[in-house]
BAFI-3210 file (N, C-alpha, C; in Angstrom, 3 decimals, decimal comma, padded with zeros to 6 digits):
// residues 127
n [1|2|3|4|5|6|7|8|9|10|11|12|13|14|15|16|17|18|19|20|21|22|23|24|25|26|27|28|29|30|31|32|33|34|35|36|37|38|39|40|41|42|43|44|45|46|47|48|49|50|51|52|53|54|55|56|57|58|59|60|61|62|63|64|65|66|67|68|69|70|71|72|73|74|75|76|77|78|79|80|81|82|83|84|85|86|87|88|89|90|91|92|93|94|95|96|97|98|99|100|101|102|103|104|105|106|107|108|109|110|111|112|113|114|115|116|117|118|119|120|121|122|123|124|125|126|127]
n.u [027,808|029,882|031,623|029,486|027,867|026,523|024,343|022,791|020,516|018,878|016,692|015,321|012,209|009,777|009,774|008,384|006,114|007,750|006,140|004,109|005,408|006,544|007,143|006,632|007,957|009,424|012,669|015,205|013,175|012,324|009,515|010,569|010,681|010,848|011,784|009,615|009,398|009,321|010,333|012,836|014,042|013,480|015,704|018,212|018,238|018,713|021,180|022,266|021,744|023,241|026,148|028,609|029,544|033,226|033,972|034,975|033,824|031,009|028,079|027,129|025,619|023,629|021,474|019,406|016,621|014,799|012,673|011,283|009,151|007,917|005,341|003,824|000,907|-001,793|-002,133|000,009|001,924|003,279|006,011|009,313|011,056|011,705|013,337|015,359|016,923|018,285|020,043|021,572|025,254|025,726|025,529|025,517|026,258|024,431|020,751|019,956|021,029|019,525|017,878|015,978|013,010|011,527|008,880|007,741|004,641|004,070|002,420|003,407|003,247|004,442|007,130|007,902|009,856|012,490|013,609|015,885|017,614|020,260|021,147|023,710|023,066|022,929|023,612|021,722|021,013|020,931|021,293]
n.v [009,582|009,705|010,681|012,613|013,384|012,567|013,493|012,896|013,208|013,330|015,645|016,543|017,846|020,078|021,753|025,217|026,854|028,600|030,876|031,233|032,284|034,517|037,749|040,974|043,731|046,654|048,065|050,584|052,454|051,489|049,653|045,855|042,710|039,703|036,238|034,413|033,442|030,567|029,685|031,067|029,086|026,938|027,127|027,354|024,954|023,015|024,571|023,320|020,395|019,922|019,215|021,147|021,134|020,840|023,762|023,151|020,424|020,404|020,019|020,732|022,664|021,337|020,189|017,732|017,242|015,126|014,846|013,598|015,014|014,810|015,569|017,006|017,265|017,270|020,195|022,122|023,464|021,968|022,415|023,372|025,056|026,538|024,705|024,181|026,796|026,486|024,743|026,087|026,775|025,216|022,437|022,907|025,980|027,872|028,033|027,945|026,664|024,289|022,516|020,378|019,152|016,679|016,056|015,036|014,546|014,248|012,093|012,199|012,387|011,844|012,347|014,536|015,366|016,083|014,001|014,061|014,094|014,635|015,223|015,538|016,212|015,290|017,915|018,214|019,877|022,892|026,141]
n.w [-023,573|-021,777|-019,429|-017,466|-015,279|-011,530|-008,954|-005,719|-003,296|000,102|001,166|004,386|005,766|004,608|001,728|001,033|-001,341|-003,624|-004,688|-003,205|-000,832|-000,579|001,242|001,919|003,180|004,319|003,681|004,486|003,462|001,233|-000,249|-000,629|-001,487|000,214|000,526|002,594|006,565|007,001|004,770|004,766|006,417|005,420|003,372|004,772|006,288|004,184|003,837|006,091|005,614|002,929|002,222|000,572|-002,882|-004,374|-006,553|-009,024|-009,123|-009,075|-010,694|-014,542|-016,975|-019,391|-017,172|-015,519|-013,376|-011,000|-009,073|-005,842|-004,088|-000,695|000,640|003,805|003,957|001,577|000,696|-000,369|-002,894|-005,847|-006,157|-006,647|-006,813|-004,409|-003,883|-005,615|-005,732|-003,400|-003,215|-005,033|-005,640|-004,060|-005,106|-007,946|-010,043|-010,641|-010,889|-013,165|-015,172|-014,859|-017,032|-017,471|-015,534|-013,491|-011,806|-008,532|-006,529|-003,022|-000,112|002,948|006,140|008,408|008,395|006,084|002,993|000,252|-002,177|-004,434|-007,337|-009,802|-012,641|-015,235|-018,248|-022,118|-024,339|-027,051|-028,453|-031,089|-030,143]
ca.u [027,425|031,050|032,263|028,408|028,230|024,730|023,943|021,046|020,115|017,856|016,828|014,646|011,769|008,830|009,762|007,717|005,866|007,836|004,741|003,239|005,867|006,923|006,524|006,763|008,713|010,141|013,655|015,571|012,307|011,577|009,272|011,292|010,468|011,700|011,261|009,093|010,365|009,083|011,042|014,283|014,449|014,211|016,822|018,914|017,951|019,321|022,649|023,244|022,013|023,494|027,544|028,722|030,802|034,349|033,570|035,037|033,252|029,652|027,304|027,527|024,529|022,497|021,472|017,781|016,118|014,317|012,453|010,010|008,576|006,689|004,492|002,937|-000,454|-002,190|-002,611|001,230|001,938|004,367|006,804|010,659|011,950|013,099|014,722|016,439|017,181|018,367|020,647|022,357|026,430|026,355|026,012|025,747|026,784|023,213|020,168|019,407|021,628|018,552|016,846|014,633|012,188|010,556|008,308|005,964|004,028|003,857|002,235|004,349|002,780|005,511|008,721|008,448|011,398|012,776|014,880|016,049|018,473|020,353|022,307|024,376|022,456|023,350|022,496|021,144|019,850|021,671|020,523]
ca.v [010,022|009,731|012,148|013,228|013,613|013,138|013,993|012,425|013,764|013,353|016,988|016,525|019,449|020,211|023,551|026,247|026,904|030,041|031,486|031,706|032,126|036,123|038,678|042,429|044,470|048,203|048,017|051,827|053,313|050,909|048,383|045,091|041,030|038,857|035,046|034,112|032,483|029,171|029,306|031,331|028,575|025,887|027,156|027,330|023,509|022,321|024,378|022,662|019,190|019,529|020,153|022,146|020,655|021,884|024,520|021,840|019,177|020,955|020,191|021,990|022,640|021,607|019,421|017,362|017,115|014,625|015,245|013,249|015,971|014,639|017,156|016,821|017,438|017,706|021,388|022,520|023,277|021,091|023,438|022,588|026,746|026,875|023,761|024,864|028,108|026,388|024,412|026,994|027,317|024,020|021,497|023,777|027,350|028,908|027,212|027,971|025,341|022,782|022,320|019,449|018,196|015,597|016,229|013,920|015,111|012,680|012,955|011,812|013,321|012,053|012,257|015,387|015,391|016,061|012,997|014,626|013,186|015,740|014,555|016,249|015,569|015,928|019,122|018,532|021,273|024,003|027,278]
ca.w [-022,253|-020,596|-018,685|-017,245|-013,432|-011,210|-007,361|-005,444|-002,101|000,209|002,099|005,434|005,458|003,864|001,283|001,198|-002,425|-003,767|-005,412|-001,529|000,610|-000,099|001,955|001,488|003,917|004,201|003,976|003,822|003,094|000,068|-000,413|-000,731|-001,262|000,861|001,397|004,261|007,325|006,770|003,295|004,555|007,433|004,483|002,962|006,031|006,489|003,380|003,509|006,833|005,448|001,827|001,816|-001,093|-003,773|-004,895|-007,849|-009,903|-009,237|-009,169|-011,974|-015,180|-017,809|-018,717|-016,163|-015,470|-012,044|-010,745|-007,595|-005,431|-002,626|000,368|001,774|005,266|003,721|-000,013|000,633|-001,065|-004,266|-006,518|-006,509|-006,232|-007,168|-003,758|-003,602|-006,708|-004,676|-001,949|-004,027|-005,791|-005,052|-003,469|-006,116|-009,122|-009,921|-010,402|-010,537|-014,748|-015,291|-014,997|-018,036|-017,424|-014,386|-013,446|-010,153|-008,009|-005,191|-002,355|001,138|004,125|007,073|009,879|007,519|004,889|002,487|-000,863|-002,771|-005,693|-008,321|-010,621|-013,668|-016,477|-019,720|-023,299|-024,764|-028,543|-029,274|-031,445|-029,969]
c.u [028,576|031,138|030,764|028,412|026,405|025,055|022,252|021,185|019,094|017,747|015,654|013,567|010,653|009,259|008,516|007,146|006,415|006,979|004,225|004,065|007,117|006,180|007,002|006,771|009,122|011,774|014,099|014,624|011,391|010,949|010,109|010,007|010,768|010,979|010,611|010,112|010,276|010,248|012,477|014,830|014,673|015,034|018,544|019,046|019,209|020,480|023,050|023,383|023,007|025,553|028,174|029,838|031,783|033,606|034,074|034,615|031,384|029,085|027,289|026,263|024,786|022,034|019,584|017,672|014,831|013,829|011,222|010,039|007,417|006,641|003,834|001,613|-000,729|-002,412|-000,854|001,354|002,843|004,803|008,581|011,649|012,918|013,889|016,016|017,605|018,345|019,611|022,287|023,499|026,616|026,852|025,612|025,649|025,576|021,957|019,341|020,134|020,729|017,583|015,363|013,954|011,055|010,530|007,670|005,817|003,451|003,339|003,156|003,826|004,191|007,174|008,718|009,664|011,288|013,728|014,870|017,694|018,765|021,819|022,680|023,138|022,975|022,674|022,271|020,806|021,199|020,926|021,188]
c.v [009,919|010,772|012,849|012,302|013,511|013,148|013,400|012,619|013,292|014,697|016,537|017,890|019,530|021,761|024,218|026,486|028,297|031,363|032,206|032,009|033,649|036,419|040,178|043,215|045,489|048,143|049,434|053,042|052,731|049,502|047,085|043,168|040,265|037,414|034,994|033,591|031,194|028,806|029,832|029,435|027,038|025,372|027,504|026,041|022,698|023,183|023,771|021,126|018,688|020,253|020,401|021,387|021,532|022,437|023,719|021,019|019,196|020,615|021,128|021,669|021,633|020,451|018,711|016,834|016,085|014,806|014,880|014,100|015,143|014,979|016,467|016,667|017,977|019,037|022,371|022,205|022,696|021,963|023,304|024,330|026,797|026,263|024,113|026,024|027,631|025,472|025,095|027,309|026,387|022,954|021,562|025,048|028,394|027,593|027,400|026,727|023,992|022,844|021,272|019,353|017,817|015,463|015,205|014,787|013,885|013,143|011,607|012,536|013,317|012,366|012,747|015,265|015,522|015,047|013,810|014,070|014,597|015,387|015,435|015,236|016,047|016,770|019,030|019,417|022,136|025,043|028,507]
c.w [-021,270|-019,954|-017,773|-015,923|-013,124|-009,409|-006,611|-003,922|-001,441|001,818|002,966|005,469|004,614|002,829|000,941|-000,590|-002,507|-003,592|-003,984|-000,700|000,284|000,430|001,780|002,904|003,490|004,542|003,654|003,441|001,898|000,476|-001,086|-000,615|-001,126|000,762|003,068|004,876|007,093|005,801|003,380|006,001|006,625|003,879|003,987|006,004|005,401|003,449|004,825|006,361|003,924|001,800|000,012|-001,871|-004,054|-005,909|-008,815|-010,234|-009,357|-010,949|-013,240|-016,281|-018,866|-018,459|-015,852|-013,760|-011,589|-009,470|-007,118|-004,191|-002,030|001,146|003,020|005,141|002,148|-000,051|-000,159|-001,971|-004,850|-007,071|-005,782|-006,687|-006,097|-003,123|-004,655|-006,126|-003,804|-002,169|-005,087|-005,449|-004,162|-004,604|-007,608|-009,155|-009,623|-011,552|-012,083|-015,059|-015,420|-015,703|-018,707|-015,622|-014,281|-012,127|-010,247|-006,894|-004,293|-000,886|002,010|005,628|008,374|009,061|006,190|004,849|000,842|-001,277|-004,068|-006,034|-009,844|-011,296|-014,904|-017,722|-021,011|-023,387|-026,586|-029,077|-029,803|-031,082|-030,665]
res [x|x|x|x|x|x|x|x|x|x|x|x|x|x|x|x|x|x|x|x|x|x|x|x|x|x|x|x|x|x|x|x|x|x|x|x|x|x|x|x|x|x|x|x|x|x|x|x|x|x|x|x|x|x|x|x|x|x|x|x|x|x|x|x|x|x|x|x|x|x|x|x|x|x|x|x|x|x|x|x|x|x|x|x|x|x|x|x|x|x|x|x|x|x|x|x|x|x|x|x|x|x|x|x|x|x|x|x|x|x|x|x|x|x|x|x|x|x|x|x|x|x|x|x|x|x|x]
***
């Protein structure tokens, strides 16, 4: 296990459940699917709170995620896509790269946040 790199954060914010948080707009004439606001303003959030690693020093596959989310209220889905998202080109290249996770769902009503913990892992597998 030498040489294997990890990152642990903690992002301010409640994110938005992917799944729920498009919206369908006319861009050009075509229908298009955009992130909501709630969910582009999330991902706004975390690139001001999360600074980006050198391309060197960024995570490299395949990588396991650990992530306790606490929501404002039991009504959001345990869904960490667009923290992944939101993630992506800061502190790893693209967000396939993470081949394991391990969620909790937590409520926090005055102090939503994501702690997430993201470590190089061996890869065993012959594919």
């Amino acid at each position: 296990m030498t040489g294997l790199r990890r990152w642990y954060g903690v992002i301010l914010g409640e994110p938005a459940s992917k799944a729920n948080s498009r919206q369908i707009v006319r861009i050009g004439g075509k229908l298009r699917v955009i992130k909501s606001i709630k969910a582009r303003r999330y991902v706004y959030e975390v690139a001001r709170q999360v600074a980006p690693l050198p391309e060197d020093k960024q995570l490299r596959a395949p990588i396991a995620m650990t992530a306790h989310v606490y929501y404002a209220s039991q009504r959001p889905d345990l869904d960490p896509s667009l923290i992944l998202d939101a993630l992506q080109g800061r502190i790893y290249a693209n967000d396939r790269a993470v081949r394991q996770m391990h969620l909790f769902h937590h409520i926090d009503r005055e102090n939503p946040r994501a702690e997430i913990t993201l470590a190089e892992i061996d890869d065993d597998t012959d594919d």
